[in-house]
C-alpha positions as CSV (number, residue, x, y, z in Angstrom):
1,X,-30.9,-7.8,-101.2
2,X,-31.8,-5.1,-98.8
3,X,-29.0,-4.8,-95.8
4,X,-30.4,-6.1,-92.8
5,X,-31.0,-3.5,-89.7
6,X,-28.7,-4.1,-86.9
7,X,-30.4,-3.8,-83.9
8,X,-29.0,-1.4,-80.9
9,X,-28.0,-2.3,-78.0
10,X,-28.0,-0.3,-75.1
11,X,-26.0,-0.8,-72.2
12,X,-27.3,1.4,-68.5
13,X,-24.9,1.2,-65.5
14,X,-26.6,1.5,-62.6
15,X,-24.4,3.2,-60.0
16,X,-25.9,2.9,-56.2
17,X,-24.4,2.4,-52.4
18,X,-24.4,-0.8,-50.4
19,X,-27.3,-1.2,-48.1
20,X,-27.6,1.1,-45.2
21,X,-26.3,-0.8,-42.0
22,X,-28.4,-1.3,-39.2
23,X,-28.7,0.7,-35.5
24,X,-27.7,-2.1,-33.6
25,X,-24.1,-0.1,-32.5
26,X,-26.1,2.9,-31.0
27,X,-27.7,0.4,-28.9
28,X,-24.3,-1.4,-27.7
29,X,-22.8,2.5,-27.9
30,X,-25.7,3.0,-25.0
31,X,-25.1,0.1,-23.5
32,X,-21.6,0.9,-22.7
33,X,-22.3,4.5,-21.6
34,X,-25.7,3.5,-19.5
35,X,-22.8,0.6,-17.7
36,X,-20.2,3.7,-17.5
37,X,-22.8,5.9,-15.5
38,X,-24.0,3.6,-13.3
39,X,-20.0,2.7,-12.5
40,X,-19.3,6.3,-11.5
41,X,-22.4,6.3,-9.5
42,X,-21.3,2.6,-7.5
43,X,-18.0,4.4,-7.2
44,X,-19.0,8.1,-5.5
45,X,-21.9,5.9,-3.3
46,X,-19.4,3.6,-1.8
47,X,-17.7,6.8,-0.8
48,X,-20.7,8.1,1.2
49,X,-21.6,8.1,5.0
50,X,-23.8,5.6,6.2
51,X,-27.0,8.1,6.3
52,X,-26.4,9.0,2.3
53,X,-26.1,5.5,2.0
54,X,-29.5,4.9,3.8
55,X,-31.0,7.5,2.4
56,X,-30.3,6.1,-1.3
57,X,-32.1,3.0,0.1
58,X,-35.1,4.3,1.0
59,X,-35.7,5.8,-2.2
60,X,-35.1,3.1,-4.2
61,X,-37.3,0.7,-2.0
62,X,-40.3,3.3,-2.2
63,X,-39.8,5.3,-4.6
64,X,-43.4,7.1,-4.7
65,X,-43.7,7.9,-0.8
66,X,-40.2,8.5,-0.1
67,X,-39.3,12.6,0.3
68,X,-41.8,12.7,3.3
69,X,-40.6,11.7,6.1
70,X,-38.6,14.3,8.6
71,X,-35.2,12.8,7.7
72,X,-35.6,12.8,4.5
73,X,-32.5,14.1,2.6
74,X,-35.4,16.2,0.3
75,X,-36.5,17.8,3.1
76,X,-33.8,19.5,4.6
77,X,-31.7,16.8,5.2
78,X,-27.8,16.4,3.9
79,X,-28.5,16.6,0.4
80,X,-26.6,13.8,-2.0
81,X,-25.4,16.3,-4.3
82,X,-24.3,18.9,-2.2
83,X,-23.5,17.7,0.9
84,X,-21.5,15.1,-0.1
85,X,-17.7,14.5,-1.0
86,X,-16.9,13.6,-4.2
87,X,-14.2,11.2,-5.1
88,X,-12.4,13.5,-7.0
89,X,-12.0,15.8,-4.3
90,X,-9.0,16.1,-2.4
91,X,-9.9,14.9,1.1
92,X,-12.5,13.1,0.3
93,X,-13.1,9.6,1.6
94,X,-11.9,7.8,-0.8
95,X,-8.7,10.0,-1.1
96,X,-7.7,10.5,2.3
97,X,-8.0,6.6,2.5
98,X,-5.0,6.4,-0.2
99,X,-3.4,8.9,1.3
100,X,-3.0,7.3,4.9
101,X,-2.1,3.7,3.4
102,X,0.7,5.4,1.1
103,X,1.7,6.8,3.9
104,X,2.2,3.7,6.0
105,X,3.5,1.7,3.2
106,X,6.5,4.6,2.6
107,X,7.0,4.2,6.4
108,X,7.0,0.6,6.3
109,X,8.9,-0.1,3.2
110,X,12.0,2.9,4.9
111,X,12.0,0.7,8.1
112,X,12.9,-2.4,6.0
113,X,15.3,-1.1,3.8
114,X,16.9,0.4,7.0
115,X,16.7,-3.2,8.6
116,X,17.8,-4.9,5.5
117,X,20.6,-2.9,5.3
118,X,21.5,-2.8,8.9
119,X,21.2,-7.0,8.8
120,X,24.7,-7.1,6.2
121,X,26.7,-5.4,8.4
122,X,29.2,-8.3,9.8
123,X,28.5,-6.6,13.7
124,X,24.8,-6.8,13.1
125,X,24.0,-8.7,16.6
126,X,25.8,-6.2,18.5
127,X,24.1,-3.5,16.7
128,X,20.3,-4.4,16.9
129,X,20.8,-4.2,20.8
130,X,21.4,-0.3,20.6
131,X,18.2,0.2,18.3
132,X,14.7,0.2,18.5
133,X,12.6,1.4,15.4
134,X,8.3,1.5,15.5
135,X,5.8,2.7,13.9
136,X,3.8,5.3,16.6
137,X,1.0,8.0,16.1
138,X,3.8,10.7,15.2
139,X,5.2,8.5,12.6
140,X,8.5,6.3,12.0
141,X,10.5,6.4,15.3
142,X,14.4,5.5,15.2
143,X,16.1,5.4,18.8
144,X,20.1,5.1,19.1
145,X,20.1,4.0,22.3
146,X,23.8,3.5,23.7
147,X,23.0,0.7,25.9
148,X,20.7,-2.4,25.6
149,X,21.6,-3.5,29.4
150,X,22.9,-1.4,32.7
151,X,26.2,-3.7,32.3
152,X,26.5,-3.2,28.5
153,X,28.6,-0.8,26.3
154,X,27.1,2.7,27.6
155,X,29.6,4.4,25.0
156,X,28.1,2.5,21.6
157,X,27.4,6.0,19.6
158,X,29.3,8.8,21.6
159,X,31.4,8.8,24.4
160,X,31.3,10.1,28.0
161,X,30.0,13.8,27.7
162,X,30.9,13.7,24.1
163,X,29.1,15.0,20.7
164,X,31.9,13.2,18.4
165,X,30.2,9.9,16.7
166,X,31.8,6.8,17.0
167,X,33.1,4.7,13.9
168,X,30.5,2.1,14.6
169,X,27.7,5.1,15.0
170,X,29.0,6.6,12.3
171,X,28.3,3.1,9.5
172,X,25.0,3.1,11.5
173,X,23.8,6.8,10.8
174,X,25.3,7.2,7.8
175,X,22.9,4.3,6.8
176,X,20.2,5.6,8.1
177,X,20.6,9.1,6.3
178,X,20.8,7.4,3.3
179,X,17.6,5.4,3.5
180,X,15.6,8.5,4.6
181,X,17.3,10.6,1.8
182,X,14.8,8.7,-0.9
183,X,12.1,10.1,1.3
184,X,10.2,13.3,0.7
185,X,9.1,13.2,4.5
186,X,10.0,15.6,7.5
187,X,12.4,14.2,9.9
188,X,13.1,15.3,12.9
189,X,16.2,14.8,15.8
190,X,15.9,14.1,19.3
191,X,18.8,14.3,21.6
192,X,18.5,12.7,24.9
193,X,20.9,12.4,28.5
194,X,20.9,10.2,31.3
195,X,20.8,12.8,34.7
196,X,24.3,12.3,35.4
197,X,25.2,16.6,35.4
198,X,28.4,17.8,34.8
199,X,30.9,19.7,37.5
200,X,30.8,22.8,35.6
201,X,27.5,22.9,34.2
202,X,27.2,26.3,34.1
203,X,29.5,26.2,30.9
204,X,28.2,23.0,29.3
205,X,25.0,20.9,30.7
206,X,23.0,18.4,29.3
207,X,21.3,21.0,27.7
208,X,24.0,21.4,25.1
209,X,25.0,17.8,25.1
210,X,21.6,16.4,24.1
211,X,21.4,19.4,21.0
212,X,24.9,19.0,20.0
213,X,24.7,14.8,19.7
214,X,21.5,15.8,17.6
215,X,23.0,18.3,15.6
216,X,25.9,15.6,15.0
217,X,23.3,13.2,13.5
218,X,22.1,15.5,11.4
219,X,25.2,16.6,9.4
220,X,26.2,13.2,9.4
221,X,22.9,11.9,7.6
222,X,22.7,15.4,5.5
223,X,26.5,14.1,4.3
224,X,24.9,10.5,2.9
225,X,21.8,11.4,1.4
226,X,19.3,13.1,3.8
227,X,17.8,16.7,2.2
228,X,18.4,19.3,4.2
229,X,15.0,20.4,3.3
230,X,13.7,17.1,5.3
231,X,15.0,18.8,8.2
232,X,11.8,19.9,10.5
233,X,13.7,20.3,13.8
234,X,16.5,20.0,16.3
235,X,15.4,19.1,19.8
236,X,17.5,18.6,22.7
237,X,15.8,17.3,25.6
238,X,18.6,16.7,28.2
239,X,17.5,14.3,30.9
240,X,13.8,15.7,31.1
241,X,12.2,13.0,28.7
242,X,14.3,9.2,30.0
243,X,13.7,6.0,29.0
244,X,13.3,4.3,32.2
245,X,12.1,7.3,34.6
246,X,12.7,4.9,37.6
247,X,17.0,5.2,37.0
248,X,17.4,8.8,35.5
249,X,21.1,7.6,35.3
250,X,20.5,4.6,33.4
251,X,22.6,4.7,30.3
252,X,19.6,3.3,28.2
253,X,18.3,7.0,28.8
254,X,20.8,8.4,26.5
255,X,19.9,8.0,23.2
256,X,19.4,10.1,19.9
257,X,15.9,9.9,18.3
258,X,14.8,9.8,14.5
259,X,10.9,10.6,14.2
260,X,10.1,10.5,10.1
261,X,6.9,12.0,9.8
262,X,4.0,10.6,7.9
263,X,3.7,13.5,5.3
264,X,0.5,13.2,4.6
265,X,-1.6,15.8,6.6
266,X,-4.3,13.3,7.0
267,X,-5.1,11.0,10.7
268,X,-1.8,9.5,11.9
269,X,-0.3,6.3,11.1
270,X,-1.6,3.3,13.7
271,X,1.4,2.2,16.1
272,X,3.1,-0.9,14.9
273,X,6.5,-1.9,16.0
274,X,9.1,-2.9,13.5
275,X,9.2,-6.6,14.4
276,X,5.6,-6.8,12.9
277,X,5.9,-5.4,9.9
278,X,9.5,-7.7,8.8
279,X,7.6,-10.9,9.9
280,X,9.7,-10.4,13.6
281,X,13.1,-10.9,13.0
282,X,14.3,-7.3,14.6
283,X,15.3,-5.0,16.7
284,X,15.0,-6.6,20.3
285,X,12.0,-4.4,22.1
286,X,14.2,-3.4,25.3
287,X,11.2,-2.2,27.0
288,X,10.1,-6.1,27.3
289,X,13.0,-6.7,29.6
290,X,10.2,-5.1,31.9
291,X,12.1,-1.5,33.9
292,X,14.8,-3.5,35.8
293,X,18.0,-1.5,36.1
């Protein structure tokens, strides 16, 4: 019997890919950077003055006839693109917007700290008569006033014709110097007299008093916290700059001032006294006894 043929088998592998995916990323990929433009462009517009702003209207309502008018910002008008400020440039709206709240809040938040702080000490009623802190155009103001009331203690931070800090001045300044340390902002130091002269004041007048009760202040706050760098200036204004003009001898008119500047270069801080900005528990305005002496 003839041996039967085997028949051959042969086996292909086909080797291939999956099937291609389709485009629809590119078109979310556009999405997202079409969305991304048009933020950017929301964001430097917003930053505009109101005649770019206007301007941007006009073209978008009519498109096809807009460019001809006399104010147009095509025809020698402020141009959008290089005319304005961009957001990214320092000074620019948007920035010098930051700048001036960060500066308030720094000013703020150093005047409650100060407060809070001032608030544990067990002689805290006594010692909120002899300060006033506000906010003013110059920046943080701190006044040591040694008297809150003609009859009251007229001695509270130095004595009579004296430069040497009390013990009770000293907690208080010392306090002080350490809150403004944590600063970066300029400080400066104001020394002020009542017009009551001295006999010899050819040796030692006002003059001296007022800078020497500054310069006292200073090296006390330098010696609990306060850069020296901080330190813009030294004034000593004797009796030239009182309190309460109408009584040059009122002992309210002696006092040592603390001005913290803003920092920022930018338009000043708006005034705002103390009492506003820790929902008015403070330091007792003495000014709104009215100028009886």
């Amino acid at each position: 019997m003839a041996e039967e043929e085997q028949p051959i088998i042969v086996i292909k592998k086909k080797g291939g890919h999956a099937g291609h995916h389709g485009g629809a990323w590119k078109v979310a990929y556009a999405d997202f950077v079409t969305a991304m433009m048009a933020f950017f462009l929301v964001m430097w517009l917003v930053t505009q003055n109101d005649n770019v702003k206007q301007n941007v209207q006009g073209y978008f309502n009519d498109p096809a006839n807009y460019g001809k008018g006399a104010n147009s910002i095509l025809k020698g008008g402020a141009s959008m693109l290089k005319g304005g400020e961009s957001i990214l440039k320092k000074g620019g709206a948007m920035n010098q917007s930051m700048n001036e709240a960060q500066a308030r809040e720094v000013l703020k938040q150093a005047g409650d700290r100060i407060y809070d702080s001032l608030s544990d000490m067990p002689n805290f009623d006594e010692i909120k008569d002899h300060m006033e802190i506000d906010l003013t155009e110059e920046g943080l103001r701190i006044e040591l006033i040694e008297s809150s009331s003609p009859d009251g203690d007229s001695a509270f931070f130095f004595g009579l014709g004296s430069a040497v800090i009390s013990p009770k001045g000293e907690a208080i300044i010392s306090t002080i110097g350490k809150e403004l340390g944590k600063l970066n902002n300029q400080v400066v130091i104001e020394g002020h007299t009542d017009a009551q002269n001295y006999i010899y004041k050819s040796v030692y007048s006002n003059w001296e008093l007022s800078a020497d009760r500054a310069n006292s202040a200073r090296k006390l706050m330098e010696a609990n916290g306060l850069k020296e760098e901080q330190i813009d200036e030294i004034r000593g204004y004797a009796a030239n700059r009182p309190k309460y003009p109408a009584n040059p001898r009122d002992p309210r008119n002696r006092r040592v001032s603390i001005l913290v500047h803003p920092g920022t270069g930018q338009a000043p801080v708006e005034q705002l006294e103390i009492h506003e900005m820790i929902d008015g528990k403070v330091v007792k305005n003495i000014e709104s006894a009215g100028d009886s002496q």
